[in-house]
N, C-alpha and C positions, 0 to 999 in steps of 0.2 A: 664830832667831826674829826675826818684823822687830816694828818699833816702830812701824806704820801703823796707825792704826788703821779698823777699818771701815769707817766711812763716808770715810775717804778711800781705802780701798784698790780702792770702786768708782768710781772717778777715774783709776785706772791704767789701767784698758780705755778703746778706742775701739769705743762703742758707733753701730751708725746703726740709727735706728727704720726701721719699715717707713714707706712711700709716701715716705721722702728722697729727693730729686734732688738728684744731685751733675751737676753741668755743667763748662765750661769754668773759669769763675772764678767759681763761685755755688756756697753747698748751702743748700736749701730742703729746710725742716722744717714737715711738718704736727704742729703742737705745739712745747712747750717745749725750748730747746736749753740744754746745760749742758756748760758749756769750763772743763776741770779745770785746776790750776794752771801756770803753767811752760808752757803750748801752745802752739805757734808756727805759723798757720793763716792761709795764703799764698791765702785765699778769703774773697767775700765769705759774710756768714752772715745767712739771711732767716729768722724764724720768729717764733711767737707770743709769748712771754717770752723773754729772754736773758739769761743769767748766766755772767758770766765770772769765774774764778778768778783766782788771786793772779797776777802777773808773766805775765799769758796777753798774745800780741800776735797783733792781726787784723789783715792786711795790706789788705783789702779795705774794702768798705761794713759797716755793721751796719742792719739794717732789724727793728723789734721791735714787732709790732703791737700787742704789748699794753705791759709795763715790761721794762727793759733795769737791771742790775746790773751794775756795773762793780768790781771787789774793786782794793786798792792797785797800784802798781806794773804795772798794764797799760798798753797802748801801741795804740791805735787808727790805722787807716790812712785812711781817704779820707772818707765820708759818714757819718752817723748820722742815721735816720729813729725816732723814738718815737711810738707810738698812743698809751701812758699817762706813766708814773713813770720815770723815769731817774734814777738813783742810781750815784755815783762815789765810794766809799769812796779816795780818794786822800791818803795822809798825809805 
């Protein structure tokens, strides 16, 4: 029996919505993206809201047309572009 609970155990999938493009070094998301904890994501990430989980590291750009959440212990790579609210829970 694991000790996960639910709403983190849909964090263990890699989900891609429909209409994603994944490119060369880009994934572009029509809507919200959500990067579960511990991810290690060797591309840049384009989409409307972004929220990244605990100890997540993007190696690329982040582009976040609307608000960008950042949880502790993440580690960003090159540009950050925000449309709205950027928040860095970093302790």
């Amino acid at each position: 029996m694991s000790n996960i609970s639910e709403s983190e155990e849909v964090l263990k999938y890699f989900l891609v919505p429909d209409n994603t493009r994944i490119e060369a070094n880009r994934i572009t998301v029509e809507g919200d993206v959500i990067v579960g904890n511990h991810s290690n994501i060797e591309y840049s990430i384009i989409g409307d809201t972004v929220i990244m989980g605990e100890g997540v590291a993007i190696s690329g750009d982040i582009a976040a047309s609307n608000d960008l959440r950042i949880d502790m212990w993440s580690k960003l790579g090159n540009r950050v572009e925000v449309g709205g609210n950027a928040t860095w829970e970093n302790l």
